[in-house]
Short mmCIF file of the C-alpha atoms (twelve columns), coordinates in Angstrom:
data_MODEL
# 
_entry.id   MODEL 
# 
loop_
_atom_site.group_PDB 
_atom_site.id 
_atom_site.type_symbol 
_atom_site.label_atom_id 
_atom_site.label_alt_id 
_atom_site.label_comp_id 
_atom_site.label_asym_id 
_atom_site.label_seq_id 
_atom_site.Cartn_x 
_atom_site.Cartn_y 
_atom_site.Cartn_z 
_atom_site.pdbx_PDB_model_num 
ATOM 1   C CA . UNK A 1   96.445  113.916 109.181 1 
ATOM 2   C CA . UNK A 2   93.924  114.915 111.724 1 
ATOM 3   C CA . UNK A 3   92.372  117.803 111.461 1 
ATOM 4   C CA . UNK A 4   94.601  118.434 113.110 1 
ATOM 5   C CA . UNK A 5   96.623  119.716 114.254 1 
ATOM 6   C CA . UNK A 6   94.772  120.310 115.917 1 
ATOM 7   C CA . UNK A 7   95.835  122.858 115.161 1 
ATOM 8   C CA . UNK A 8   96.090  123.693 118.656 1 
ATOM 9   C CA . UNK A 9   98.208  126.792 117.360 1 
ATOM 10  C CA . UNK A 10  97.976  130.204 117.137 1 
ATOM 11  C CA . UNK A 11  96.831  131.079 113.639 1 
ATOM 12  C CA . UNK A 12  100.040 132.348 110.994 1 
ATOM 13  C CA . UNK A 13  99.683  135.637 109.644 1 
ATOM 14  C CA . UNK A 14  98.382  135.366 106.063 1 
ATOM 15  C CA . UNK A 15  100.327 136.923 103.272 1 
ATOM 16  C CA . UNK A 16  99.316  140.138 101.513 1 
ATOM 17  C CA . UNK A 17  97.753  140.190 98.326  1 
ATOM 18  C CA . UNK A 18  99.548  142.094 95.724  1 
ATOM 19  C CA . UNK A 19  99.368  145.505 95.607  1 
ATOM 20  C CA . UNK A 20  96.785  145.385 92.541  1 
ATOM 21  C CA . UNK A 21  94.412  142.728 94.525  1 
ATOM 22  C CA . UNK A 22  91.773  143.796 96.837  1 
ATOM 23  C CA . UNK A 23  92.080  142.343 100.568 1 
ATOM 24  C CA . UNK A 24  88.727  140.909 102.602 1 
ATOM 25  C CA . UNK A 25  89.256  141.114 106.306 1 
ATOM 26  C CA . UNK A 26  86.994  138.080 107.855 1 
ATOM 27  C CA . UNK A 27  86.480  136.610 111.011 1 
ATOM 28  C CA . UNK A 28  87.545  133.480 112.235 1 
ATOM 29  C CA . UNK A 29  85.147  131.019 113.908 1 
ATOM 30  C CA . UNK A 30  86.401  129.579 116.726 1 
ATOM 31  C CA . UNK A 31  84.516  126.091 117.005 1 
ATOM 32  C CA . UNK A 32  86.070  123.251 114.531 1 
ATOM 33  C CA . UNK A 33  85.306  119.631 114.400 1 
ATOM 34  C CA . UNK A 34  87.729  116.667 112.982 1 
ATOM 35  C CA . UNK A 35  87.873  113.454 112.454 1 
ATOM 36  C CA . UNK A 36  90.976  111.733 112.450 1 
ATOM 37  C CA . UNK A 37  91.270  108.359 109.762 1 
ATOM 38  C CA . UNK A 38  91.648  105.768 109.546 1 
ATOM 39  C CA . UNK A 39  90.669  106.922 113.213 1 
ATOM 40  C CA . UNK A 40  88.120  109.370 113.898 1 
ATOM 41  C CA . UNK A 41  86.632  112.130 115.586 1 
ATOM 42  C CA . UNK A 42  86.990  114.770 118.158 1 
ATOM 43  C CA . UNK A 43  85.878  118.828 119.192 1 
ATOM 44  C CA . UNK A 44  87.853  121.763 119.784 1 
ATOM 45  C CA . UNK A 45  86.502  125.323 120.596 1 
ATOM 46  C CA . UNK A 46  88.565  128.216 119.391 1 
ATOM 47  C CA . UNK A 47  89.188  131.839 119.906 1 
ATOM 48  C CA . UNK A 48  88.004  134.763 117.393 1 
ATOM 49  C CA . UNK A 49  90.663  135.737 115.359 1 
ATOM 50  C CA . UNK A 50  90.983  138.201 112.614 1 
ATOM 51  C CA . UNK A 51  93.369  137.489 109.360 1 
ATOM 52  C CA . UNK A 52  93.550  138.308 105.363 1 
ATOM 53  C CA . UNK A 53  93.062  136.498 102.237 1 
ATOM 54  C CA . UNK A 54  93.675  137.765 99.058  1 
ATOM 55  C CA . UNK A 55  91.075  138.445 96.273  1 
ATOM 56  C CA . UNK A 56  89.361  135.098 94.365  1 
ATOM 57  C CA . UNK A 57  88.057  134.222 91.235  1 
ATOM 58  C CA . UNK A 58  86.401  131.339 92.131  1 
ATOM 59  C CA . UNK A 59  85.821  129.126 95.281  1 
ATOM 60  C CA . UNK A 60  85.715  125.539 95.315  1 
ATOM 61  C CA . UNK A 61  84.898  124.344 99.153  1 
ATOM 62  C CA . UNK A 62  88.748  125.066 101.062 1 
ATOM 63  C CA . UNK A 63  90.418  126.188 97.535  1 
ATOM 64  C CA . UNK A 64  90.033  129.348 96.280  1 
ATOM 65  C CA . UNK A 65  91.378  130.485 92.478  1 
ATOM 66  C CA . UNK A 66  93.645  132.922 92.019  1 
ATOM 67  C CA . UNK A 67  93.695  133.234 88.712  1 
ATOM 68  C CA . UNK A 68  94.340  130.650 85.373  1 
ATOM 69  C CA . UNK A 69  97.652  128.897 87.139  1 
ATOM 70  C CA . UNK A 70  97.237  129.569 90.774  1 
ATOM 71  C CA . UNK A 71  94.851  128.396 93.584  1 
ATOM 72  C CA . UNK A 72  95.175  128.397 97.458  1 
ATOM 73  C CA . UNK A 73  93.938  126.195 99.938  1 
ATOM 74  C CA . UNK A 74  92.840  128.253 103.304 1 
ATOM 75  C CA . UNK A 75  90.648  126.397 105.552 1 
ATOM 76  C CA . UNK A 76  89.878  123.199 106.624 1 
ATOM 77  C CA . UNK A 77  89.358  120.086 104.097 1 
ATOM 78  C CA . UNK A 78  86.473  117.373 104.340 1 
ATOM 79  C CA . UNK A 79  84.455  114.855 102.634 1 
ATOM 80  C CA . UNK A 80  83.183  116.734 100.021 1 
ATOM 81  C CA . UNK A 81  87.170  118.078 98.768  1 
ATOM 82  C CA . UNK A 82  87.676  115.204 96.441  1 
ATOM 83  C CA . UNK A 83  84.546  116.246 94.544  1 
ATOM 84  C CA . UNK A 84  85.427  120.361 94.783  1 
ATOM 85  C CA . UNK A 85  88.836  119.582 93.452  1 
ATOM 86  C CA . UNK A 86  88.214  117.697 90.523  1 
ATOM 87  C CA . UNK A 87  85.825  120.338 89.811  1 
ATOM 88  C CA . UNK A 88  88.043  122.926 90.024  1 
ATOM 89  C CA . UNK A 89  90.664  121.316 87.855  1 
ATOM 90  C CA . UNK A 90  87.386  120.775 85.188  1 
ATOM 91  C CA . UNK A 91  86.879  124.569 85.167  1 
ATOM 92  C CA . UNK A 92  90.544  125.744 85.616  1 
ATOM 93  C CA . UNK A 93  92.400  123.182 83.699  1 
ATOM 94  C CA . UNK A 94  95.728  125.568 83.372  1 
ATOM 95  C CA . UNK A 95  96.254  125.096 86.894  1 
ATOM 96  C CA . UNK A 96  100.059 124.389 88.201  1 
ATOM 97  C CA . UNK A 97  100.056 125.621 91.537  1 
ATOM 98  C CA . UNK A 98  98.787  125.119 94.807  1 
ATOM 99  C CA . UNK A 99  99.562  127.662 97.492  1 
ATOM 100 C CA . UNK A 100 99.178  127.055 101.050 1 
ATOM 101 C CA . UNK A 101 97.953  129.763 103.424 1 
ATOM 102 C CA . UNK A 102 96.248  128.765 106.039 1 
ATOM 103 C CA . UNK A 103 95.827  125.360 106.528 1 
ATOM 104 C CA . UNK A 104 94.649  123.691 110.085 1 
ATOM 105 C CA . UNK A 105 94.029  120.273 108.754 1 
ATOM 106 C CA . UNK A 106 91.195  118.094 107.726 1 
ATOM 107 C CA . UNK A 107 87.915  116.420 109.369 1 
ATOM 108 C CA . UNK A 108 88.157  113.363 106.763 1 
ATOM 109 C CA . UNK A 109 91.562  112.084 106.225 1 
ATOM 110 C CA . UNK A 110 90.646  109.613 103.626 1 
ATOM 111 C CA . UNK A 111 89.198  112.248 101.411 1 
ATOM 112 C CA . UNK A 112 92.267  114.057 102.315 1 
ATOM 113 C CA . UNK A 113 94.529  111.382 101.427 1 
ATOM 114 C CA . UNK A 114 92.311  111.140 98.443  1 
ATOM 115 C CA . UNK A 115 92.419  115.052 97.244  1 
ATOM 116 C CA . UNK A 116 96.496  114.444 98.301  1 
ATOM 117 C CA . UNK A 117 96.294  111.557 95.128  1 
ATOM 118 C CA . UNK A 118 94.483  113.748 92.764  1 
ATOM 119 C CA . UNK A 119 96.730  116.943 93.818  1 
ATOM 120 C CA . UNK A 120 100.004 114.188 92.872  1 
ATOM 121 C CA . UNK A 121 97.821  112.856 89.422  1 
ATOM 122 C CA . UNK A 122 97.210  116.903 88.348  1 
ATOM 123 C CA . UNK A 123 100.786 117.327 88.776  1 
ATOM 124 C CA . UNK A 124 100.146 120.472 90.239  1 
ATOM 125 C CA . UNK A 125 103.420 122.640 92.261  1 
ATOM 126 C CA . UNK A 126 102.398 122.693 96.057  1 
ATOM 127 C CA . UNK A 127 103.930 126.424 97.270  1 
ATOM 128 C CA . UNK A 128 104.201 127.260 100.896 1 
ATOM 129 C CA . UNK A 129 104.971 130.908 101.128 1 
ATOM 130 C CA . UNK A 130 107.072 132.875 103.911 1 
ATOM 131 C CA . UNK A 131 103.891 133.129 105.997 1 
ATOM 132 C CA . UNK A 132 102.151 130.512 104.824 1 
ATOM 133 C CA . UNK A 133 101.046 127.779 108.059 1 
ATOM 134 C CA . UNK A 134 100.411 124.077 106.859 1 
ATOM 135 C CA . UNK A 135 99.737  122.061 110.036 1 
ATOM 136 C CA . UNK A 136 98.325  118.476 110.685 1 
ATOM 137 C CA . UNK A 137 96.587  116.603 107.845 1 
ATOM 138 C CA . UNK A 138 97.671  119.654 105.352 1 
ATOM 139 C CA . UNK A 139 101.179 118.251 105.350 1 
ATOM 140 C CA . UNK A 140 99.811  115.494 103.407 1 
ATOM 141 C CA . UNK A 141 98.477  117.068 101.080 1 
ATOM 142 C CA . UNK A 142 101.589 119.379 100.668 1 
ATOM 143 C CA . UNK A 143 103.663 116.351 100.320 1 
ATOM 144 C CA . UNK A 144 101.710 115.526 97.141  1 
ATOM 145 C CA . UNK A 145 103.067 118.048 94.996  1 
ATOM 146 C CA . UNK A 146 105.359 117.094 92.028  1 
ATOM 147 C CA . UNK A 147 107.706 119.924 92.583  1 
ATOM 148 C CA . UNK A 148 107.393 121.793 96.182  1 
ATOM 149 C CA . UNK A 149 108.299 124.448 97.086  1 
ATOM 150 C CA . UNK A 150 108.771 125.829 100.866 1 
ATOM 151 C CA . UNK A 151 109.307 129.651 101.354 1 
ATOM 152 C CA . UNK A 152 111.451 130.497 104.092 1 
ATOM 153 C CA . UNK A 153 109.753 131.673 107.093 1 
ATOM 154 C CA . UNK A 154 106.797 129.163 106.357 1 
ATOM 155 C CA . UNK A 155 105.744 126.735 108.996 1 
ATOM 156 C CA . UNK A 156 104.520 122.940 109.510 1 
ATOM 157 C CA . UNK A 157 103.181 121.616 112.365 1 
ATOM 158 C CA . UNK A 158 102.115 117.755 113.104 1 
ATOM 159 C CA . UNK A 159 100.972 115.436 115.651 1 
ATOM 160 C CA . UNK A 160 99.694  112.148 116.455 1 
ATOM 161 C CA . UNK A 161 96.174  111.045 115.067 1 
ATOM 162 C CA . UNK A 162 93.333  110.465 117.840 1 
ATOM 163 C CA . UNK A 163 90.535  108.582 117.004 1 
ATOM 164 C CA . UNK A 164 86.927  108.151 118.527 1 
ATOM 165 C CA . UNK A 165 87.613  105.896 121.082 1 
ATOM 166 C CA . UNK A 166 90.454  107.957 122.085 1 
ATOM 167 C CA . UNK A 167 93.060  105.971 120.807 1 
ATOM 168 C CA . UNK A 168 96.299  107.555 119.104 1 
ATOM 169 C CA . UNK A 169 98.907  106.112 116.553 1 
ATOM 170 C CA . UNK A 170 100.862 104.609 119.318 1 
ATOM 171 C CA . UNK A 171 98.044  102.216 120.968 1 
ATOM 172 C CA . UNK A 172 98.118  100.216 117.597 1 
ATOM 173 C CA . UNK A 173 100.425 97.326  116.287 1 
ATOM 174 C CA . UNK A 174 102.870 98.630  113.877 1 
ATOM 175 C CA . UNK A 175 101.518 96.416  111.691 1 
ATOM 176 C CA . UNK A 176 97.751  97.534  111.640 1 
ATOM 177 C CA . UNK A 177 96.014  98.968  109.003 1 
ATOM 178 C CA . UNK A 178 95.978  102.527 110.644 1 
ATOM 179 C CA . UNK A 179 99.041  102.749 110.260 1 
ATOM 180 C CA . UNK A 180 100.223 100.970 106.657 1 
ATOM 181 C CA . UNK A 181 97.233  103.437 105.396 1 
ATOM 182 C CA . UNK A 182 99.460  106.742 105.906 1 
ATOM 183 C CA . UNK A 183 102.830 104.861 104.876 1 
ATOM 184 C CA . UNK A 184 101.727 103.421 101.576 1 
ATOM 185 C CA . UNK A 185 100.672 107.229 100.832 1 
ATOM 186 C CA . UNK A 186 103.700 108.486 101.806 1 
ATOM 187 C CA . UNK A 187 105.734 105.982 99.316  1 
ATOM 188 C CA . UNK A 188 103.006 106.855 96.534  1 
ATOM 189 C CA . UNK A 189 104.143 110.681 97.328  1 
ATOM 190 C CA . UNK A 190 107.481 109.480 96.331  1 
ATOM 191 C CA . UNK A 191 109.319 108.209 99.608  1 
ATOM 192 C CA . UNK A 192 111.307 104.913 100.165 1 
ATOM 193 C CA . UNK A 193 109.877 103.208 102.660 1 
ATOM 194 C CA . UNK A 194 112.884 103.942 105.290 1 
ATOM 195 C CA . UNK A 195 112.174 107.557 104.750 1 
ATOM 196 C CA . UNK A 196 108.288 106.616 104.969 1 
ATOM 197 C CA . UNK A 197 108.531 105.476 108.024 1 
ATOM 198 C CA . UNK A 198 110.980 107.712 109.595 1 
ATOM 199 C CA . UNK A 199 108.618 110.449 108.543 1 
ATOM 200 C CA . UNK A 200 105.430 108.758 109.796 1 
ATOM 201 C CA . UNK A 201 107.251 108.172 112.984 1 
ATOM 202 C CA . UNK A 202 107.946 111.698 112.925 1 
ATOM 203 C CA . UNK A 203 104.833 113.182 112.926 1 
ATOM 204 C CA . UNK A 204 103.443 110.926 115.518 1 
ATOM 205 C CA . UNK A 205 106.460 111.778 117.909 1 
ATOM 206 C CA . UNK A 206 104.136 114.358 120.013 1 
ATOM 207 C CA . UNK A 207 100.809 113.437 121.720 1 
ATOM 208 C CA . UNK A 208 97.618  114.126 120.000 1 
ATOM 209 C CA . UNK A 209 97.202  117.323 122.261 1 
ATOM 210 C CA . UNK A 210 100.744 118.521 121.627 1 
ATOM 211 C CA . UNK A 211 102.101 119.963 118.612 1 
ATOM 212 C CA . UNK A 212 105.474 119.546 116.602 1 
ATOM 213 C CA . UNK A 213 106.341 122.678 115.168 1 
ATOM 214 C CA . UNK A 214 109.004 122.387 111.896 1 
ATOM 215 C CA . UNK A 215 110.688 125.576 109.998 1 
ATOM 216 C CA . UNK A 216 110.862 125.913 106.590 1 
ATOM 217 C CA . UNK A 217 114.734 124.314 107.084 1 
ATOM 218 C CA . UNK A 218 113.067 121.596 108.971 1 
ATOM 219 C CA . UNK A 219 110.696 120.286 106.437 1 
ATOM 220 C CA . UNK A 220 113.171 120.734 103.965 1 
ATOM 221 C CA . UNK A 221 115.297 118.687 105.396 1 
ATOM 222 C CA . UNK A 222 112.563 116.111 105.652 1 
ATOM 223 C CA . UNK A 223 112.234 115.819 102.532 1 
ATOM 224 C CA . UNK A 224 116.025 115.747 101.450 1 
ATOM 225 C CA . UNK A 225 116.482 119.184 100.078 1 
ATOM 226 C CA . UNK A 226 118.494 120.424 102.895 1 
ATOM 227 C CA . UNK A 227 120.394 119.487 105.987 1 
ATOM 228 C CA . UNK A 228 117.984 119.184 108.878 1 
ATOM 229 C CA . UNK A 229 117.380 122.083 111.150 1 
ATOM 230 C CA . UNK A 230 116.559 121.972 114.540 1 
ATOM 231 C CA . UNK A 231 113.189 120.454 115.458 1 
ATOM 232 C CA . UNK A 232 110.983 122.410 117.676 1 
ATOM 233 C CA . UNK A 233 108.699 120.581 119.892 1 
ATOM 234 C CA . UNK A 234 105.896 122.494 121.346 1 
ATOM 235 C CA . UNK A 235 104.306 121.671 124.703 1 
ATOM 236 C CA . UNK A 236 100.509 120.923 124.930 1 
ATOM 237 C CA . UNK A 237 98.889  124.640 126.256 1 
ATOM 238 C CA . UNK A 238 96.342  124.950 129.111 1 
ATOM 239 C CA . UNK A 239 93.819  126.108 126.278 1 
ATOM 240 C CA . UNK A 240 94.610  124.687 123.169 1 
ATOM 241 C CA . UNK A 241 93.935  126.938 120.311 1 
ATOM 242 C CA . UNK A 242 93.348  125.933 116.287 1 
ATOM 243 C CA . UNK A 243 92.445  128.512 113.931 1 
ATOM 244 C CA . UNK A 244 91.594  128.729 110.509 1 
ATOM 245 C CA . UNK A 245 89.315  131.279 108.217 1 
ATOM 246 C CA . UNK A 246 86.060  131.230 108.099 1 
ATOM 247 C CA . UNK A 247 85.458  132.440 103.939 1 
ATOM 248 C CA . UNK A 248 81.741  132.452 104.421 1 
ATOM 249 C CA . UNK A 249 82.107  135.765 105.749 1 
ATOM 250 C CA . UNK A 250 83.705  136.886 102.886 1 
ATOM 251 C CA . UNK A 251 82.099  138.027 99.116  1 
ATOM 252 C CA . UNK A 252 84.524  137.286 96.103  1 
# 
């Protein structure tokens, strides 16, 4: 949901490559723009930060191919996503599993919510390992998996949506289409609509500028496969931070 999350988090260390697969050490940029949908948009400036990502094959916008059965999603997604997905799946058509890395959110969330569908239609596995850090509108599009699978030690973060005008997910009727947009996808990911809407009302629990910060227990719990952990809430910082890898820098 918003590009969240804003991601107004320190980055998550990014797991090693296996032994066998070469590493590229790149440089974050520090300047991201999102736009929050239904609602829209907003700026955040970042801090340089330095992380890993293992070797590709192939690079489709965010997603990068591991190999035949395996991509990853690092980076932020947008409106072209829909379009670098389906071509992905056209040239890799073995693949079964996502994996999320690093994952800050999106700047479109109907194309996200639209890449979530196709990720759901591929029925692709959506893997989130020990250090893997799946924050704002990346939830959603972990939450389309057909089977998922949540390392411990991985994270989630969330937070409300903010649109242009300013306006987040509580300034709207219940009953407005902002809203009904993010539940119906949640019950086409395979939610009633009680647990729809306990999730939904989850994630916009904390302030646009704040963050929610869930374990590996916690999501799990979330989504039924475990008893629910304790809930972390984490207070909005004097200099919100939201990191995510800038791939450009890097050859594969």
């Amino acid at each position: 949901m918003r590009v969240v999350l804003a991601l107004l988090f320190g980055v998550a260390s990014l797991f090693a490559a296996p032994a066998a697969a070469q590493q590229y050490v790149v440089q974050v940029t520090v300047t991201e723009t999102w736009t929050e949908v239904p609602p829209d948009s907003a700026d955040r400036t970042i801090a340089v930060r330095r992380a890993r990502t293992p070797t590709a094959i192939a690079a489709y916008g965010p997603f990068r191919v591991l190999d035949e059965t395996r991509a990853v999603l690092v980076g932020v997604t947008g409106p072209a996503t829909p379009a670098q997905f389906r071509a992905m799946l056209r040239d890799y058509p073995k693949l079964a599993r996502l994996e999320f890395l690093e994952c800050p959110g999106t700047d479109d969330d109907r194309a996200n919510l639209e890449t979530g569908r196709l990720i759901r239609a591929a029925g692709l596995e959506t893997h989130v390992p020990a250090d893997g850090s799946v924050r704002s509108g990346a939830v959603e599009l972990f939450l389309a998996g057909k089977t998922r699978v949540i390392e411990d030690g991985a994270e989630f973060a969330v937070h409300s949506w903010l649109d242009e005008s300013g306006h987040e997910a509580d300034d709207y009727a219940a009953d407005s289409p902002e809203h009904l947009t993010y539940l119906r996808y949640y019950r086409d990911m395979g939610m009633d609509e009680s647990q729809a809407k306990a999730f939904y009302a989850m994630t916009n629990s904390v302030p646009n500028e704040g963050a929610l910060w869930l374990t590996a227990q916690d999501m799990r719990g979330w989504l039924g496969e475990a008893p629910q952990g304790t809930i972390t809430t984490a207070a909005p910082t004097a200099e919100p931070r939201i990191s995510y890898l800038d791939l450009a820098a890097a050859s594969f």
